[in-house]
Every structure is written in C-alpha cells, then in structure tokens.
C-alpha positions in Angstrom: 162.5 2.0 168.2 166.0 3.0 167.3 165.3 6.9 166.9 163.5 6.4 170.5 166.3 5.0 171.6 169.0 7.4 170.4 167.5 10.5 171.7 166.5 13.7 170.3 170.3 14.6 170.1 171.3 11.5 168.4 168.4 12.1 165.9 169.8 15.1 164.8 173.0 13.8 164.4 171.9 11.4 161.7 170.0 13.9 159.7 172.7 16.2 159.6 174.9 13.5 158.5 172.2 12.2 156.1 171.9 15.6 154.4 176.0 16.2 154.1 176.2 12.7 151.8 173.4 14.2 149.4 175.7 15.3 146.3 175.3 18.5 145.5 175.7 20.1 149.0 178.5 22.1 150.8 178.8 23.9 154.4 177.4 27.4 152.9 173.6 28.3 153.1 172.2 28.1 149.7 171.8 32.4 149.5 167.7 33.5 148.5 166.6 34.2 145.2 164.6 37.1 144.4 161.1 36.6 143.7 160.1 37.1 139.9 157.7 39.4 139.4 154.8 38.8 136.8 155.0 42.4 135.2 158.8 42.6 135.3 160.5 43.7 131.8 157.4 45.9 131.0 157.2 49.5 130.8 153.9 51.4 131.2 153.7 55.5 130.1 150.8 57.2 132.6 149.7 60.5 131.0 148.9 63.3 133.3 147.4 66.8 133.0 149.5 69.6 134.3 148.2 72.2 137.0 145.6 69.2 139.3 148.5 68.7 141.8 150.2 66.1 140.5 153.6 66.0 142.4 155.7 64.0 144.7 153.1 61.7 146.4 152.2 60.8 142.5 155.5 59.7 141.9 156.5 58.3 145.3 153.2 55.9 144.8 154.4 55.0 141.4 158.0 53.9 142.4 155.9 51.8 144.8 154.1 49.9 142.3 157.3 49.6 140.2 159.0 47.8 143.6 155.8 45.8 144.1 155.4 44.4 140.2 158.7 44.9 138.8 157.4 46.9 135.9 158.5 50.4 135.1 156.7 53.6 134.8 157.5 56.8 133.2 155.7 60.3 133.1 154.2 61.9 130.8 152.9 65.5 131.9 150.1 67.2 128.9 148.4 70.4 129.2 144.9 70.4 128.5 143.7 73.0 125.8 140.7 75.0 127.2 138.5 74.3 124.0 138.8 70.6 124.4 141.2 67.6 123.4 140.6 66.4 119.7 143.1 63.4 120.3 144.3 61.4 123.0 147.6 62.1 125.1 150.7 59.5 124.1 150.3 57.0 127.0 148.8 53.6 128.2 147.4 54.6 131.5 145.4 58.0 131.3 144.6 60.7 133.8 141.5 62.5 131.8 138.8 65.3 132.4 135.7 63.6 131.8 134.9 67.5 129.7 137.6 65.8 126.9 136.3 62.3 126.7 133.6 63.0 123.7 136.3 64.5 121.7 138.6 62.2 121.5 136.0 59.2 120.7 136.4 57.0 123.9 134.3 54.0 122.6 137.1 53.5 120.0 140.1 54.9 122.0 139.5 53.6 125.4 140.0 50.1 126.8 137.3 48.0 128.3 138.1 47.1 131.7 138.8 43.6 131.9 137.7 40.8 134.3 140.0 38.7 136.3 143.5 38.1 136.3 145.7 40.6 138.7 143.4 43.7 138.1 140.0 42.0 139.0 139.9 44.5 142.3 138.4 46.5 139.5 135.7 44.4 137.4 134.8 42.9 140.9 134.4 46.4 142.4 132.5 47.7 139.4 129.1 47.0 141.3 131.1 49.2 144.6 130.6 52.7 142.6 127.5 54.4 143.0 124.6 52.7 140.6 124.1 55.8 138.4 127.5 57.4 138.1 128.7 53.2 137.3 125.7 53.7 134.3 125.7 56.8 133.2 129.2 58.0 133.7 131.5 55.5 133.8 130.3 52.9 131.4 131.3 53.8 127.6 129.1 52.5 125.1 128.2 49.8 127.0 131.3 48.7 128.0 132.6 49.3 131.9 135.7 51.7 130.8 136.4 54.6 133.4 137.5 54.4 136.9 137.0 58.0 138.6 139.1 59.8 140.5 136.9 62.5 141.3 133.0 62.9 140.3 131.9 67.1 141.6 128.3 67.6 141.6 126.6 69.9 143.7 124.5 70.3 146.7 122.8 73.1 149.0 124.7 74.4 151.6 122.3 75.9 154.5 122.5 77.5 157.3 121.2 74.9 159.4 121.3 76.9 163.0 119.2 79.8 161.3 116.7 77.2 159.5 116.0 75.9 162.8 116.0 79.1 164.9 113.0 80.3 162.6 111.3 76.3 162.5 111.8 76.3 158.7 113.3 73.0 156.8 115.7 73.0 154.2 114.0 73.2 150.4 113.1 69.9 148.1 111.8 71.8 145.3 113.2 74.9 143.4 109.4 76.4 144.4 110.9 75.8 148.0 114.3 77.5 147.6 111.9 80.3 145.9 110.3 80.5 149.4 113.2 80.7 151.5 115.2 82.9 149.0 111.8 85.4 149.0 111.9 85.0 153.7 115.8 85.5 153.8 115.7 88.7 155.1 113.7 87.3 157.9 115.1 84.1 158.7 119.0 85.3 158.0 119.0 89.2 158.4 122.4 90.6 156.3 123.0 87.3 155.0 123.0 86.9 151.3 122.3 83.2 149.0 125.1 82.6 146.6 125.7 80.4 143.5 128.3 80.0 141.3 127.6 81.9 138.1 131.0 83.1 136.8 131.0 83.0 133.2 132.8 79.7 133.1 130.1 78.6 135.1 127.3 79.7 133.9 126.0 76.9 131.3 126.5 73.4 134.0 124.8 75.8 136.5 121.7 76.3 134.5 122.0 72.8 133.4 122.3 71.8 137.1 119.0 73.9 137.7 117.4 72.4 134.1 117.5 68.6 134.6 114.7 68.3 137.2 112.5 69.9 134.7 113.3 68.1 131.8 114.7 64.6 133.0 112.4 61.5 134.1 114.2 58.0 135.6 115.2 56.5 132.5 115.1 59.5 129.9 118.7 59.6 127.5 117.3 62.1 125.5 117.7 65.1 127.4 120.2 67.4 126.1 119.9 65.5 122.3 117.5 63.3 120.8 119.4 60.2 120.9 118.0 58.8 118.1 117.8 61.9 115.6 120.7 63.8 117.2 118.4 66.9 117.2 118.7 69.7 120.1 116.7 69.8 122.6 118.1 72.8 124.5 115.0 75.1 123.3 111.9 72.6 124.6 109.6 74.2 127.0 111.2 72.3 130.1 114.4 74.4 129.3 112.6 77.8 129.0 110.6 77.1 132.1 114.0 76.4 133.9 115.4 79.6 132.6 111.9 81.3 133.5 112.5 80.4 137.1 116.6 81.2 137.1 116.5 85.0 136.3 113.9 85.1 139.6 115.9 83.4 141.6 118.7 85.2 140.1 117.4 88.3 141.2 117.7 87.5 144.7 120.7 86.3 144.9 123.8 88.0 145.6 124.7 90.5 143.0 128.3 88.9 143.5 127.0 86.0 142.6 127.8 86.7 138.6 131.1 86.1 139.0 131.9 83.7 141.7 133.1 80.2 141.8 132.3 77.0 143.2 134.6 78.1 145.6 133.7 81.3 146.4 130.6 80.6 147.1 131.7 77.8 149.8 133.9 80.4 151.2 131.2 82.4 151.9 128.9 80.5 153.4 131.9 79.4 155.8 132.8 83.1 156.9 129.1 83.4 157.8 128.3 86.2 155.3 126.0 83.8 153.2 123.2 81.6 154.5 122.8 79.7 151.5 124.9 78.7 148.7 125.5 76.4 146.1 128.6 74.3 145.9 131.0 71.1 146.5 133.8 70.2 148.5 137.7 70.9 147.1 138.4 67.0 147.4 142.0 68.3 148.8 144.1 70.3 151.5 143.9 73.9 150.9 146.7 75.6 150.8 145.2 78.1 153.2 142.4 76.9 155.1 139.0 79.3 155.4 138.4 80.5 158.9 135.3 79.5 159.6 133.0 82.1 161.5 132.3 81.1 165.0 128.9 79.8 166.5 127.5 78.4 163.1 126.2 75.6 161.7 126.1 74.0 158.2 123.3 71.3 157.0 123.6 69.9 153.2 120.7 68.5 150.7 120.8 67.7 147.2 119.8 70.2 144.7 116.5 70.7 144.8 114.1 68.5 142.4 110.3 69.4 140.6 106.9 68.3 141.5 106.1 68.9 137.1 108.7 67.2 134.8 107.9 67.6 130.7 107.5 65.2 128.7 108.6 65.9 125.2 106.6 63.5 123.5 103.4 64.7 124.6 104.2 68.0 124.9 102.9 68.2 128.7 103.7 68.6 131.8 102.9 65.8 134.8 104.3 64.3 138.2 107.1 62.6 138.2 106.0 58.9 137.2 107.8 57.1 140.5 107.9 59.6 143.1 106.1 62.9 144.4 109.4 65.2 143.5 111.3 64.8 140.5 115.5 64.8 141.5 117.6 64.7 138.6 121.5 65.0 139.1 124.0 66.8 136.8 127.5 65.1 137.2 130.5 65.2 136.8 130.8 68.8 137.2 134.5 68.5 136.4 136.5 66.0 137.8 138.8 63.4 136.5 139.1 60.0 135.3 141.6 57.0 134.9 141.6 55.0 131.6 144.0 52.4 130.0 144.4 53.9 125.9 143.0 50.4 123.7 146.4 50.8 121.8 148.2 49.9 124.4 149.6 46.2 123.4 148.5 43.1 125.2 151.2 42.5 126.8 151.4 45.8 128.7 147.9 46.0 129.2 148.1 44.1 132.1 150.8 46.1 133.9 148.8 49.5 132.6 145.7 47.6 134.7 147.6 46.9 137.5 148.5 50.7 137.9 145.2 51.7 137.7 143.9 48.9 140.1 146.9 50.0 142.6 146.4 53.9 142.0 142.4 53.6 142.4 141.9 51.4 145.7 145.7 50.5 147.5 147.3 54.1 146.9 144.1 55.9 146.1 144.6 58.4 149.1 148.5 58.3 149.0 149.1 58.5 145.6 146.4 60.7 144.7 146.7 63.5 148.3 147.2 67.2 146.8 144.8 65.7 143.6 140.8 67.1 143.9 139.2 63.5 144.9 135.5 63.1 145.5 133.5 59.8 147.1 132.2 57.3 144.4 132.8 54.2 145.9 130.1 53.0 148.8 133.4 51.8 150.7 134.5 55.3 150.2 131.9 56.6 152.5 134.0 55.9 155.7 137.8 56.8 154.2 136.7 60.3 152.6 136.5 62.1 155.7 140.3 63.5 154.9 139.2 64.6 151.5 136.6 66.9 152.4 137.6 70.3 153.6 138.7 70.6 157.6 136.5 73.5 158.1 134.1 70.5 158.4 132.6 69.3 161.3 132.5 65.5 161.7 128.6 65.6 161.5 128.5 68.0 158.8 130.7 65.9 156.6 128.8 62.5 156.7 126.2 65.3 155.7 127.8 66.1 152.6 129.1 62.8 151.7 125.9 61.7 152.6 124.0 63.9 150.0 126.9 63.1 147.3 126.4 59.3 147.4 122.5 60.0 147.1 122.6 62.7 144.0 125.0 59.7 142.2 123.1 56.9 143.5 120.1 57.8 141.2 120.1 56.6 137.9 118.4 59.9 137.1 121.6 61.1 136.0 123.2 63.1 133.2 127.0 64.2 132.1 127.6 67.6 131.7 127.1 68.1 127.5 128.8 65.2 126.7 129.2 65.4 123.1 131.7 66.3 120.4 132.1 70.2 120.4 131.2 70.6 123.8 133.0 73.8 124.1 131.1 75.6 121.1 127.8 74.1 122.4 128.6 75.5 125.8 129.3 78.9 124.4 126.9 78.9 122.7 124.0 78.0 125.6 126.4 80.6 127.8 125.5 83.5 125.3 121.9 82.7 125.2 121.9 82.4 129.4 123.4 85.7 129.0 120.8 87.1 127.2 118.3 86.1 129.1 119.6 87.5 132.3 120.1 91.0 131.2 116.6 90.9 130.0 118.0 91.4 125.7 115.7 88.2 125.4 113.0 86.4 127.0 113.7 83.1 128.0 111.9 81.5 125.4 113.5 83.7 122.4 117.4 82.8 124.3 116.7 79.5 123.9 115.4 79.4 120.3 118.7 80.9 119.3 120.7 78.2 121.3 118.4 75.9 119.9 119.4 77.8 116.0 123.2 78.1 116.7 122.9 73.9 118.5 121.4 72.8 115.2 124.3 74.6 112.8 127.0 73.3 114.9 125.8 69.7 115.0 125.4 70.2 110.8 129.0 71.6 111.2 130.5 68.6 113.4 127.7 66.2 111.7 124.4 65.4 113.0 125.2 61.4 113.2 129.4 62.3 114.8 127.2 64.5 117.7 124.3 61.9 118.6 126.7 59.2 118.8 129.1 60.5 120.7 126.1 61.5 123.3 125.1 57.7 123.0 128.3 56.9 123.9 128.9 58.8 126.6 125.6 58.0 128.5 126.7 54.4 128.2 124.6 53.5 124.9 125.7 51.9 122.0 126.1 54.0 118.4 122.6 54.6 116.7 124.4 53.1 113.5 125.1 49.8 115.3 121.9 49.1 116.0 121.1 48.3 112.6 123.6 45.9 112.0 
C-alpha cells in the first residue's frame, strides 16, 4: 500500500536512497572486469610445413583464437624432407602430410583426441567425417587421432556433352574405360585421355588403378600381410592390374608420362582432353585456367572390377556384396592436424582448442590459400569455394558428390602407409617402369618389387613394417594382441 501510494517516482526515490546507506558504495560506477579466460597463461607451439600456403590468413585466425581463449600461440615453420620425416616437428599442435605419419610412429607420438570438455566439437563430430576415411584414415591404432585438413583422391573427369552427343555413359569398370578409351576417336575426334603419370606419380597411380583388383570390403591385407608383414605387391591381382595399365597406357596421351594431377585437369578444362584423371586444387589459383567455351564436365569415381582376388584361395570371383568391386585409394597427399602426446596436460587442452577452432570455426578463414578437400558431410554445402571456379555449380556438387562417395566406403586404403614408404615407393616406381617400356612383363616387374619389398622390410624389420601398416589402417600392433 505505501509504494502504491508514493508513486513510481517516489519508489525510486527510496531505492536510490536505500542503495547510497549500503557501506561500501560511492557515486562512481563500479568500472567492468575483464572476463577470465580458461586457457589464459598457456602457450601452445603449432608446427607448420613450409611451401602449402601458410600465410597471413593462418596467422590472422591464430591471433583470433589467442583473443578468444587468452592463450598464446607461436609459429613454428619445418620443411619437409622429400624421403620422409624420421621424427616429429618441435610443437604441440601439428600440421602433417599424412605420407610422414608411418615414419614418425603416430600410435606412440600422437595424441588421442579426447572427449568432452571445450574441444568436444571434435569427439562429437567424429561420426560427421566420412565412415571410411574416419576408419581407415583417421583413426590410429584404434584410437580416433587425426583431424584432416585435406583428403585428395581421385575421380574421372568426362566429357559429359560428347558422352551424350554419341548416347554413351560414363565407365564403372576399368573393362569400360577400356571401351571408351578403344571409341575415342569416334566419340571425341582430336581429343586425347590423360592421367597423371609423372614419375612422382607413378606408384599411387597404379595403386589407384590396383585396389579394385585386389581389395574386398573388409580386406587390411592389401599392400602387406598384416599378420606376417610379408609383401604382397607381386600377387596375381597386382600383375593383372599392371597387365591392364600398359594397354590402357598405350592409349593415352603420350604426354601423359609426365603430367600432374594438375595437368591433366588443365587439359581437360581447355577442351584438348575428353577424359582425364584427377582432383580439385582445394584452393584459389593464382591464375585461373580458361576454360574452353561450349563444354561440359561430368565426374564418377574411379572405376571398380566385376573379378576381385582372393589371396587365400588363389582365385578370382565377384565381389562378395555388390556386382562391381570399388575400392578407393586415399589420401593421395593431403594434410592432417594432430596434437604431439608430449604435449603436457595442462596445454593439451589449449593445443585442442586450436585444433577444434582451426578445423570447424576458422576452417575456411584460417586455412583459404591452404589445399582443403571435403571430409565432413556438413562440408558438402560450404566447399563450394574450395573447389576450382572454372566449375560450374552443377558440376561441382558432381565432384564433391563423387568425393564423399569414393571416402564413404569402407573399402578404403592409405597410400603405402608404412615405415620406408619412400624406398618401397621407389622401389614399386622402378618396377612400373619396367613394365611400361616393355624390359619386363608385368608379372617378372612385380617379382622384383616383390624381391627388393621383402629386403627392405628385413632392412627396416619385418615386425617395425607390419606394425606400422596395422597402425595406420587403424589396427592395433600384431605384438599386442598377444598380451
């Protein structure tokens, strides 16, 4: 009754007198704190290689994340060696090629992501990457460890206005691509087919080719025995693959021998090729191709076998789920983001924080002049600025489209992932060699790879080489097993 009687004004009036008697008090405005943040005081060293683009939107996304938390970060730039890392850069977050992981051990180097707290954008998004790159790429020794920055793996680029101009459909099977490779003086007069055999090349492209032959849904032992460590690179599945590459070779482009990834996109783009094998930069060119007018691009995965072999029985058969065997080789390149297991608790949360920010807040910002690739389903819609602007809109949901599907599959293997890759891949490059200039037959090539595979696993040790294979498919050591 009494405040009803006073009056709003009046009300006021006592408050304000109320709140002038409380000790403590004076006419100045108590002034804002600043929040605390939760990572403040730590410092977190990322470790970057040199020559991926790297630059200012890296480090303007960093100073971000040092605002946001209150944690500091400092740069550390490496250069990769071109045979392969033997130990792991100085740093707690780490920007790796997934070609040095089975060098530098990862299962006892790298850092199991970890569930909850402020990074759990990650754990809870592990299910968000595509089912087989999350199995066999991105899990270490059974433990979820890597979170990708860029997965390459390649798919058929056709001339989709020609294919339909003659009524003919994109290939499923390598028999296929035989067919239209044998017509393409028909169906694309002066065009040529390209793929990307440059010497650097050469060995993931033939293992690209290979793994339809030689790889069923839920085979690990495809490159190695996983439980003997033995090479496998000279089995018939191999030979037959290498059988059917020097006559699809031979029809290619004589160019071919020494062009990219890139090359090979380029000319498909400047309508000089009708078919060609390749992937998307995953960033702005510097100089964008013009793109020939009046054509028009449709993508498929690689394509897959109607026979797969099976090793244990020494046979060939269908595919046991499906009519065509599809089998995808990835990463083909590409880069990764890891936090080192050294790193001490009590930075490994910051270090997890970065990552979390770098991979889905900043991923686009932080990461622009950096080759990117889709891996996420939530990726799907957002990567249409990462794929080249010679694009049409339709024919890049056609790519990305084909990418999610070739890393769906669980039918998936990593490009040699064991210790030594580079000598194993010379090695399997020398014998492709001699099998295209027709100094060996396919078979004989391989039995040397096979002969030269077998003395550097002795040299490197049998058990070191299968185990770091396990690991790298996502399988636990052999040894550990029997414990």
């Amino acid at each position: 009754m009494i405040f009803r009687r006073l009056g709003l004004l009046g009300c006021l009036g006592i408050l304000a007198c109320g709140l002038l008697a409380i000790p403590g008090c004076d006419d100045e405005p108590e002034k804002a704190k600043s929040p605390v943040h939760s990572l403040a005081g730590q410092t977190v060293t990322i470790a970057f290689p040199a020559g991926y683009g790297f630059g200012d939107p890296w480090r303007v996304a960093l100073n971000e994340w040092s605002e946001q938390t209150g944690a500091k970060c400092t740069l550390a730039e490496y250069t990769r060696s071109p045979a392969g890392m033997k130990e792991l850069p100085a740093g707690d977050v780490l920007v790796l090629a997934y070609a040095d992981l089975p060098g530098i051990d990862p299962r006892e180097h790298l850092a199991r992501i970890p569930e909850g707290t402020q990074i759990g954008e990650i754990s809870n998004g592990w299910i968000d990457f595509f089912p087989g790159l999350r199995e066999r790429v991105l899990t270490i020794a059974g433990r979820p460890t890597l979170v990708p920055i860029s997965c390459p793996t390649l798919a058929c680029y056709l001339r989709g206005d020609l294919l339909a101009k003659a009524a003919l459909k994109p290939p499923e099977t390598w028999d296929e691509y035989q067919t239209l490779l044998d017509s393409l003086p028909k169906w694309a007069p002066g065009l040529t087919a390209v793929e990307p055999w440059a010497p650097e090349f050469r060995a993931p492209m033939f293992l690209a080719r290979a793994l339809s032959d030689v790889k069923k849904s839920g085979d690990y032992s495809v490159f190695f025995d996983i439980d003997t460590g033995a090479p496998l690179i000279d089995s018939p599945g191999f030979a037959r693959a290498l059988t059917r590459t020097m006559t699809q070779f031979a029809k290619l482009s004589p160019d071919s021998g020494h062009l990219s990834p890139d090359d090979c996109r380029r000319l498909i783009l400047t309508g000089k090729a009708a078919m060609a094998l390749s992937f998307e930069p995953g960033r702005p060119d510097e100089k964008p191709i013009e793109r020939a007018a009046g054509i028009s691009l449709t993508f498929v995965r690689l394509p897959g076998a109607r026979e797969v072999y099976d090793r244990h029985g020494e046979t060939w058969g269908a595919p046991p789920d499906s009519k065509i065997n599809y089998a995808t080789l990835a990463p083909v390149g590409g880069l990764t983001l890891a936090v080192a297991k050294a790193t001490p608790p009590e930075r490994a949360e910051a270090a997890w924080s970065l990552v979390n920010f770098l991979s889905t807040e900043q991923f686009q910002a932080a990461l622009a002049n950096v080759p990117k690739s889709v891996c996420r389903e939530t990726q799907l819609a957002k990567a249409v600025d990462w794929v080249g602007p010679e694009l049409r809109t339709d024919e890049v949901y056609g790519y990305l489209a084909v990418t999610a599907e070739s890393l769906r599959t669980k039918n998936i293997s990593p490009d040699l992932p064991v210790i030594g890759r580079a000598a194993f891949e010379k090695a399997l490059t020398e014998g492709i060699n001699a099998a295209l200039e027709k100094k060996a037959t396919p078979e004989a090539a391989l039995k040397q790879v096979g002969d030269r595979w077998r003395a550097l696993a002795s040299g490197f040790g049998v058990e070191r080489v299968r185990d770091s294979y396990r690991s790298c498919l996502g399988l636990a050591p052999a040894l550990k097993l029997k414990e």
